[in-house]
C-alpha positions as CSV (number, residue, x, y, z in Angstrom):
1,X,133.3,-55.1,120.3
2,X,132.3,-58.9,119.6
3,X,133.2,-61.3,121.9
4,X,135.0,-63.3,120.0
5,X,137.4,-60.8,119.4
6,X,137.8,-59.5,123.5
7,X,138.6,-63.3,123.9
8,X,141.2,-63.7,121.1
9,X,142.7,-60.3,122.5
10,X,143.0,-61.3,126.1
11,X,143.8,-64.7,125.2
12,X,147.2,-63.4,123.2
13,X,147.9,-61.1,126.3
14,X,147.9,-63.9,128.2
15,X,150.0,-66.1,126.0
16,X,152.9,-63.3,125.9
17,X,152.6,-62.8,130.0
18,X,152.8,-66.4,130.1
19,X,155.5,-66.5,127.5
20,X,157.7,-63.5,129.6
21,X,157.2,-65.4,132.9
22,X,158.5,-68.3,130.8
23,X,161.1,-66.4,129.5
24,X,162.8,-64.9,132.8
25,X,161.7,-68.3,135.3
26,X,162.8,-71.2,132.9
27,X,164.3,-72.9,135.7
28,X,161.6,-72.0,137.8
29,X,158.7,-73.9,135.9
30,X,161.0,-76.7,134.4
């Protein structure tokens, strides 16, 4: 596997944890 793409893969998994945390603690972070 390239880098590149183990970076852009673990990058999008942490965008849609992010997203999910965002998702069930909007007050939280805001």
């Amino acid at each position: 596997m390239e880098s590149s793409e183990f970076y852009l893969e673990l990058s999008s998994d942490i965008l849609g944890t992010y997203r999910n945390l965002n998702n069930n603690n909007t007050s939280d972070i805001n």
